[in-house]
C-alpha positions as CSV (number, residue, x, y, z in Angstrom):
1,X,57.9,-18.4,41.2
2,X,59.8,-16.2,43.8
3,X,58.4,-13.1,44.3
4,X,60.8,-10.0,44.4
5,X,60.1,-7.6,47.4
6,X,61.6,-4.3,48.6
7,X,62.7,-3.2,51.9
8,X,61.4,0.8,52.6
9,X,61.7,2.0,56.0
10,X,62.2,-1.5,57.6
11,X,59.5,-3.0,55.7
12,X,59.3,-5.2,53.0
13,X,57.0,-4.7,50.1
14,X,55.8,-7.0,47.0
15,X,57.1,-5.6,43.2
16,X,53.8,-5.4,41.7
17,X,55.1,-3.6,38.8
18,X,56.2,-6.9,36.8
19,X,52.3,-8.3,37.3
20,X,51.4,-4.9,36.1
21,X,53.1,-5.2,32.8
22,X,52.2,-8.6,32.8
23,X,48.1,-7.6,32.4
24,X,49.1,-4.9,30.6
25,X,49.9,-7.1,27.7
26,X,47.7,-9.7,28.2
27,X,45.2,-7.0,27.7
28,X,46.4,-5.3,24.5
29,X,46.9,-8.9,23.0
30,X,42.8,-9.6,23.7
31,X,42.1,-6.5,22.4
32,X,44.1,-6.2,19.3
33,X,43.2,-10.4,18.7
34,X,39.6,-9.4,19.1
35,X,40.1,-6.4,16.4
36,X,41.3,-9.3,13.9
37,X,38.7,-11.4,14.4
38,X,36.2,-9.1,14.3
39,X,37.2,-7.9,11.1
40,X,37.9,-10.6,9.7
41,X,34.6,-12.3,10.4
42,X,32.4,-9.6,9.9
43,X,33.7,-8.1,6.5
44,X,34.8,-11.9,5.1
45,X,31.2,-13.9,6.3
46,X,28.8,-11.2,6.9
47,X,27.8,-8.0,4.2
48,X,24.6,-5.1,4.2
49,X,22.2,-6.5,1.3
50,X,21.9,-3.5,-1.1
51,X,18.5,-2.4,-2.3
52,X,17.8,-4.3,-5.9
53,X,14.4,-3.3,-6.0
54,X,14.0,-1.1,-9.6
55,X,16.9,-3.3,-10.9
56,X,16.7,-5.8,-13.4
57,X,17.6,-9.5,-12.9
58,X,20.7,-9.1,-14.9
59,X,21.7,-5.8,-13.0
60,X,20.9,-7.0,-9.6
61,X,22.8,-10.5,-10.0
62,X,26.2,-7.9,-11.1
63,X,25.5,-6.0,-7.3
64,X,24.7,-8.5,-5.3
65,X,27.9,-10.6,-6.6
66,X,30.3,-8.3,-5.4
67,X,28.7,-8.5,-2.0
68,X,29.6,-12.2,-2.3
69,X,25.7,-12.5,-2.9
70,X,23.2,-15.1,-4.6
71,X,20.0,-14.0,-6.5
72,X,16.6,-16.0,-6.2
73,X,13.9,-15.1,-8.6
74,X,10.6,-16.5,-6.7
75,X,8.0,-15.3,-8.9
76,X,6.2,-12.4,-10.6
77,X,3.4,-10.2,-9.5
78,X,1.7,-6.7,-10.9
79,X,3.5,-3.7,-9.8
80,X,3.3,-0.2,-11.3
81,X,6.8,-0.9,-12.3
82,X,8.0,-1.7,-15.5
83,X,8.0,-5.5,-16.4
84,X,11.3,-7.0,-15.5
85,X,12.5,-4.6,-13.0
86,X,12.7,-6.1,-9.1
87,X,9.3,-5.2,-6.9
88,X,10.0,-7.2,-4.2
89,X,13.5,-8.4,-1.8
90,X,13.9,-10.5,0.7
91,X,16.1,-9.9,3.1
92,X,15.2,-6.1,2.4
93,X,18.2,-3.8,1.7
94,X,20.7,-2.7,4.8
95,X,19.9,-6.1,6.6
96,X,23.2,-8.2,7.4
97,X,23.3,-11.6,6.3
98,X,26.0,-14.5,5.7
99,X,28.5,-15.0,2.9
100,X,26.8,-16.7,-0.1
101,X,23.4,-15.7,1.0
102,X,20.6,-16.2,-1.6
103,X,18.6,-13.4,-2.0
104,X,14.9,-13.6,-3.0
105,X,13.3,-11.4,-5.3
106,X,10.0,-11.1,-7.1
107,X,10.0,-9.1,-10.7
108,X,7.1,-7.1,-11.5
109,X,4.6,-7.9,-14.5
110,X,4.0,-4.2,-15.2
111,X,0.6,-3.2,-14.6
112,X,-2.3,-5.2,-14.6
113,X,-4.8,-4.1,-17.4
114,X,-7.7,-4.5,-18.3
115,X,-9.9,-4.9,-21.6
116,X,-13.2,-3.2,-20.4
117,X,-15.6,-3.0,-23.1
118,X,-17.4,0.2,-24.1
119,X,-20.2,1.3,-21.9
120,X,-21.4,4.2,-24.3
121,X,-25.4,3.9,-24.0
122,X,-25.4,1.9,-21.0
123,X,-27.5,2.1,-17.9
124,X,-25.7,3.6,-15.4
125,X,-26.0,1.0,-12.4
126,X,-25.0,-1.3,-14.7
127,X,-21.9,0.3,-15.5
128,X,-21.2,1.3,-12.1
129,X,-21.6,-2.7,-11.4
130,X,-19.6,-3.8,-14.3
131,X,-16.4,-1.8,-13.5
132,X,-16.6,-2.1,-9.7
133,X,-16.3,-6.1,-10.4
134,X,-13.3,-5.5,-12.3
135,X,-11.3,-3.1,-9.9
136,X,-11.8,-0.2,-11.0
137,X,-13.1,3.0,-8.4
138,X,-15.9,5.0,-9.5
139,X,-14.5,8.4,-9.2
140,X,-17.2,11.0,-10.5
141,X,-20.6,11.4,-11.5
142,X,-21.6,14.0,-14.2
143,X,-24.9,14.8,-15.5
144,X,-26.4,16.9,-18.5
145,X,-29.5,17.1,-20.0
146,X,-30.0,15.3,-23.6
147,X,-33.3,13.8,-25.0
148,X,-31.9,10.4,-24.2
149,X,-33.2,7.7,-21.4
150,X,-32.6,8.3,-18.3
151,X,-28.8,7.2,-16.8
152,X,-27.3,6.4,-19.9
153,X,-23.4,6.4,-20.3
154,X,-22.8,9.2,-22.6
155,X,-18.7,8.9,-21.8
156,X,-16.0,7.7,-20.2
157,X,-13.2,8.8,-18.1
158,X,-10.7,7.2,-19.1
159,X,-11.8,6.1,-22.5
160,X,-12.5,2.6,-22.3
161,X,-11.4,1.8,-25.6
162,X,-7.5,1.2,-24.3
163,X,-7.0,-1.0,-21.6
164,X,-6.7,0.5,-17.9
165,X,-5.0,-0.3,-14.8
166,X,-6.7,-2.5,-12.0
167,X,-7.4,0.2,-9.4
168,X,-7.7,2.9,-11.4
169,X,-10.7,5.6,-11.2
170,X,-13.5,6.6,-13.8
171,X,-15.6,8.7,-14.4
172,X,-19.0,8.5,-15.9
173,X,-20.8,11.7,-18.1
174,X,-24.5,10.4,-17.8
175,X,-27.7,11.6,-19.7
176,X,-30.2,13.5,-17.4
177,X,-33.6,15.6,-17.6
178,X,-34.1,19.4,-18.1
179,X,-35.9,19.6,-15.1
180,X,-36.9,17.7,-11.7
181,X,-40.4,17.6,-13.0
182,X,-39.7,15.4,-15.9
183,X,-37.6,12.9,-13.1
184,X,-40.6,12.5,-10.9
185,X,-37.2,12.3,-8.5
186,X,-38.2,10.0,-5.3
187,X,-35.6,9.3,-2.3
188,X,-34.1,6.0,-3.2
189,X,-34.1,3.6,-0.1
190,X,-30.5,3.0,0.9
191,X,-31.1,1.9,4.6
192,X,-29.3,-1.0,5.1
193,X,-26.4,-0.1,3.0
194,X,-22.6,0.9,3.3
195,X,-22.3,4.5,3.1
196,X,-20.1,4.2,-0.3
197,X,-23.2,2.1,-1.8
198,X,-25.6,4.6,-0.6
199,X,-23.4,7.5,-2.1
200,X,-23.6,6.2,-5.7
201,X,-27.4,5.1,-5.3
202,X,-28.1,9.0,-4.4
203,X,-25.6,10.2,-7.2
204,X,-27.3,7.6,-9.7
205,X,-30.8,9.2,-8.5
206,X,-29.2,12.8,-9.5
207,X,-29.3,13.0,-5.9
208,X,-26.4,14.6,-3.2
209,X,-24.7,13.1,0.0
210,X,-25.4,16.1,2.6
211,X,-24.2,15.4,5.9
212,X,-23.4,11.7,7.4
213,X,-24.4,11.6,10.9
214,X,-22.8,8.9,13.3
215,X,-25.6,7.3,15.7
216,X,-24.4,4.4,18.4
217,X,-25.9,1.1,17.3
218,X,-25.0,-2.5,19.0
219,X,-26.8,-4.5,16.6
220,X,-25.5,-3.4,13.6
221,X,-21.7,-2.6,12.5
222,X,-20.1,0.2,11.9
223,X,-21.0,2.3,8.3
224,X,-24.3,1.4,7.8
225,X,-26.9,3.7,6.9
226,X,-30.1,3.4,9.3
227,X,-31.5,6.3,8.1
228,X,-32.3,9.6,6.0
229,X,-33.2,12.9,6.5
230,X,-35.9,12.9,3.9
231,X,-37.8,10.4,4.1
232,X,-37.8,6.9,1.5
233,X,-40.2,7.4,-1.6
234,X,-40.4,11.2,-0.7
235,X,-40.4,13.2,-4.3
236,X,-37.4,15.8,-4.5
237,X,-35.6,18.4,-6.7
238,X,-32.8,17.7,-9.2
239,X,-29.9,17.7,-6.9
240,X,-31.2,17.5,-3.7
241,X,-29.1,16.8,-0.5
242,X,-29.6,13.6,1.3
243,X,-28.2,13.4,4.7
244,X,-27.6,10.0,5.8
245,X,-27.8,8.7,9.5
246,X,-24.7,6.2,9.5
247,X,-23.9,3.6,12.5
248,X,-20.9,3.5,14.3
């Protein structure tokens, strides 16, 4: 291609300014062809997955369809949502996936509950064994004096006789003495044991957790107790405070 030049001041210089508009339209067709396909590929093959979780199926299939989406249902677990509704998505919501992506989800159960049986007139470490093994959380312990043996279940918080959640807490209203005399109350041994253990051996002793007191140890792991502040097989008061000397 010839080149066009102009003469200025007895020299002859090269026309750049058809080059220039040359580029200059190369560029603005990239840019505006990248715009297109941009657009076009990310709205047409690419969309946000919207939060279905709460949803039912039915509802969830209708939203995720006109995001060009599929549904999945994996399975079913317990959820503290009603039974039905979405607990669980996968991608999770605002992630960008492909056109005609299948979306997993999980629907809950509804709660997991349980048929305990009544523990009215039953021995206290018992209970407390019983519900741990089914998941529930001891909560509180509450005693009052009544002409009854010694840690018996007098009540139930929650009442026992509907069913109750896995995880949820209780508390017991235990039969106790009029007086510390009448106990013959001792210092149960609890060395050995994780502090939560050693909590509800005291509070089944009518006992209190005072202080926990954290003491290096290399032999043995962390929240054991290695000692008390009163000694083991000590007789006490009604209520008494127990520090406990805990590894860490």
């Amino acid at each position: 291609m010839r080149e066009k030049f102009i003469f200025y001041e007895g020299v002859y210089f090269m026309d750049f300014r058809k080059n220039i508009l040359l580029y200059l339209g190369l560029f603005v067709l990239i840019f505006f062809s990248y715009k297109v396909f941009t657009r076009y590929y990310f709205h047409d093959f690419l969309h946000e997955v919207p939060a279905v979780i709460g949803l039912s199926e039915k509802e969830a299939k209708k939203l995720l369809s006109k995001n060009d989406l599929e549904i999945k249902v994996m399975g079913e677990q317990y959820s503290h949502l009603p039974e039905g509704q979405i607990v669980v998505q996968n991608p999770k919501e605002n992630s960008v996936v492909k056109s005609g992506r299948r979306i997993q989800v999980w629907l809950s159960r509804g709660q997991n509950l349980l048929q305990i049986p009544s523990l009215i007139g039953t021995n206290l470490l018992t209970a407390q064994s019983l519900v741990q093994q089914q998941g529930l959380i001891i909560d509180k312990i509450t005693y009052i004096p009544k002409d009854l043996p010694y840690n018996e279940i007098l009540a139930t918080d929650p009442d026992l006789s509907k069913p109750v959640a896995k995880g949820s807490k209780i508390s017991f209203l235990v039969s106790g003495s009029a007086s510390s005399s009448d106990l013959n109350l001792k210092v149960p041994d609890v060395i050995g044991y994780p502090v939560e253990d050693a909590k509800f051996i005291l509070e089944a002793e009518q006992l209190l957790l005072g202080n926990i007191i954290k003491k290096p140890s290399e032999e043995t792991e962390a929240g054991i107790v290695l000692g008390t502040s009163i000694p083991v097989g000590r007789n006490v008061n009604l209520s008494t405070k127990i520090d406990l000397i805990v590894s860490e």
